[in-house]
N, C-alpha and C positions, 0 to 999 in steps of 0.2 A: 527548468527545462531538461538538463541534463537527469536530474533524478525522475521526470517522466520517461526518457528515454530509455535509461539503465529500468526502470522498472516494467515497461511494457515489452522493451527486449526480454527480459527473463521470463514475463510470460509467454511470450509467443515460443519459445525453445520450450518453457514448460509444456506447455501444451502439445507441442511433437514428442516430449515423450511422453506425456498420456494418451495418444494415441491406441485404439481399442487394436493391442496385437495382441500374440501370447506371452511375449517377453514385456510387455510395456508394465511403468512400475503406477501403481495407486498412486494419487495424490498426496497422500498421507504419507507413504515411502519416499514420493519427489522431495516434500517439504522438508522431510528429517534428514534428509542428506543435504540439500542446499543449505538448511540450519548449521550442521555440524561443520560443511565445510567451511562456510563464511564466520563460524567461530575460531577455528584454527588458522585462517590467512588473516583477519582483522585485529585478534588476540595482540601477536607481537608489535602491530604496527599501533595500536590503542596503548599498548606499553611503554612503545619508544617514542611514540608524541607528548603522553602524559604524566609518565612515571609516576615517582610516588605522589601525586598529588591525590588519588583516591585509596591512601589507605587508614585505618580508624586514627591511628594518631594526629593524620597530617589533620583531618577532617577535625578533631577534637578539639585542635587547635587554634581550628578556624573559626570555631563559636555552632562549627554544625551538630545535630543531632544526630548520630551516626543510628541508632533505635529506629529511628520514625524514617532517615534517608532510607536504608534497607527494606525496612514496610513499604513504603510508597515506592520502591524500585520494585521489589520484588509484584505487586499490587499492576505497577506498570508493564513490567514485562508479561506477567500474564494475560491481561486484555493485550498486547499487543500480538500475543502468541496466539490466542484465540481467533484474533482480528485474521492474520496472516492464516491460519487454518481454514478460516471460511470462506477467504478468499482465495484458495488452493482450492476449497471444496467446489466452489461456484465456478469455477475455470476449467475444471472437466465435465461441468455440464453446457457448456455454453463457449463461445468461440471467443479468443483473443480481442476481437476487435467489439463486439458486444461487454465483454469484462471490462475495456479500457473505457467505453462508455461508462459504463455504469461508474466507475472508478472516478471518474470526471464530475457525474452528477452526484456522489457521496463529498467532493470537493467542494461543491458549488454548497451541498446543505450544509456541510460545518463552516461556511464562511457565512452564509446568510444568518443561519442561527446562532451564533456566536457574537454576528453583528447589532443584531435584535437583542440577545443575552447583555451583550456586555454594553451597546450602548455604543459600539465604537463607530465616530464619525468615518463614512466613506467618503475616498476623494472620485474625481470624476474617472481618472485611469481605472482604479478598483471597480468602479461599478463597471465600467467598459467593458472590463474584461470578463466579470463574470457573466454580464450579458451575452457575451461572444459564446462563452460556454454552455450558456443554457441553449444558445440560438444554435449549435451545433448538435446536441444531445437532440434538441425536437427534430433540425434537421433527419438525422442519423434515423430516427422514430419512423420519419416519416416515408425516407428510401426503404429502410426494411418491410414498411409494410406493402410495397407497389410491388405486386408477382408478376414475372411474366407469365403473360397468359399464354398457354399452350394453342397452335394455330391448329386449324379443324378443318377436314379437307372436303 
């Protein structure tokens, strides 16, 4: 809950500043500054939680593949960068509260599909909830599309 929270607040601020002014910044600009600064305030606190626990020696130690960990990190951070790009991209065309949708129903397809993938027994809570989720997105569908009709005199 709290990381939908924190994550639907940064878009809704995102989104004021994409606002179509003459000073407002691209997408692309927003994201590379939110990047860099959540690099430099998480950096030291990732340090003083973790310390050397990730570095190649400790890792060599531990029986890890330090080669293949950095491929598959670096492999991860790309799609995640990507990920994070197009959903900066899709957020200046489209309003906060329609993103957080959509955002909701990308939730709902990697739980269903994964479910189905992997086989994994659902308990009755799980499925609850995802229903809830779906039955709100249709909701959500369905208020967007009711216009009000303009009166005619």
């Amino acid at each position: 809950m709290a990381s939908n929270v924190t994550n639907q607040s940064r878009n809704v601020l995102s989104k004021k500043a994409m606002v179509k002014k003459e000073d407002s910044m691209d997408n692309i600009t927003l994201f590379s500054i939110i990047t860099v600064m959540s690099f430099f305030l998480l950096a030291p606190v990732a340090i003083f939680m973790e310390g050397v626990k990730f570095t190649p020696a400790y890792l060599q130690s531990a029986g890890v593949n330090v080669r293949q960990l950095y491929i598959r990190s670096l492999l991860a951070a790309l799609c995640f960068h990507a990920y994070q790009q197009v959903s900066y991209m899709i957020l200046q065309r489209v309003s906060p509260v329609t993103h957080s949708v959509g955002n909701c129903v990308k939730r709902v397809v990697v739980i269903v599909s994964s479910v189905i993938f992997f086989q994994t027994p659902v308990s009755p809570v799980n499925a609850f909830g995802t229903a809830i989720a779906l039955a709100g997105v249709f909701l959500y569908s369905r208020v967007k599309r009711i216009k009000a009709k303009p009166k005619t005199a």
